[in-house]
C-alpha positions in Angstrom: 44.7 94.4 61.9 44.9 95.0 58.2 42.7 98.2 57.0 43.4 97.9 53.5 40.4 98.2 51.0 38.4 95.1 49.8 36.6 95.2 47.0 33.4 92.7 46.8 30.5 91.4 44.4 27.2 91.9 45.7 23.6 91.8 43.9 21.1 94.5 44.7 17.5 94.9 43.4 18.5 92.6 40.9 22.1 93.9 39.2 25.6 93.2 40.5 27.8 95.8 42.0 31.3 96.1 43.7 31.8 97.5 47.0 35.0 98.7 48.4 35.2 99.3 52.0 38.0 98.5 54.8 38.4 94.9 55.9 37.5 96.5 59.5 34.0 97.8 57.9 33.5 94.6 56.2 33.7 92.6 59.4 31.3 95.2 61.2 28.9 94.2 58.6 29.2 90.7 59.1 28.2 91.1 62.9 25.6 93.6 62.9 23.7 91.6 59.8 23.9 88.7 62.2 22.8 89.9 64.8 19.6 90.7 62.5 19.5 87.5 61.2 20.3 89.1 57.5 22.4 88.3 55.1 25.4 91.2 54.6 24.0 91.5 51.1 20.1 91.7 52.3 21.5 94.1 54.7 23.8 96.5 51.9 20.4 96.2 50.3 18.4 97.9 53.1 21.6 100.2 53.1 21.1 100.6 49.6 17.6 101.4 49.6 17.5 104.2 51.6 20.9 106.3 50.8 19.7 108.7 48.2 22.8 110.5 46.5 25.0 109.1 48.5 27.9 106.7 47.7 27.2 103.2 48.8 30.5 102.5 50.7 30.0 105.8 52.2 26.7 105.2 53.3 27.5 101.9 54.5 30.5 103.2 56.9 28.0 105.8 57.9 25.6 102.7 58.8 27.9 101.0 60.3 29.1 104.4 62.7 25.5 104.7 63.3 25.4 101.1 64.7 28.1 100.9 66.9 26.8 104.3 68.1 23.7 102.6 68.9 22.0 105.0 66.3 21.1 102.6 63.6 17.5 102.2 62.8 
């Protein structure tokens, strides 16, 4: 299992960004926004919305922690 960074294109609240997260985290993102019935990018939007300062690839490996921990909202 590769864990090199991957760096995508995704729009939020109108305006293109690039995330870079671990292919690991990318995948995690996959599931748990399907298991919503989101789209990853709906979801990094959620994500998005509610980080504050934060860094968004941080805040979406802490989202993604908090999920698998059960801890998600």
């Amino acid at each position: 299992m590769s864990a090199g960074i991957v760096k995508r294109s995704v729009m939020i609240a109108g305006h293109r960004t690039s995330v870079s997260l671990e292919e690991p985290f990318w995948r995690a993102l996959r599931e748990i926004a399907a298991a919503r019935g989101q789209s990853v990018q709906a979801l990094i939007g959620t994500i998005d919305a509610g980080r504050a300062e934060q860094n968004l690839s941080s805040a979406i490996r802490v989202f993604v922690l908090e999920a698998v921990r059960g801890m998600a909202p």
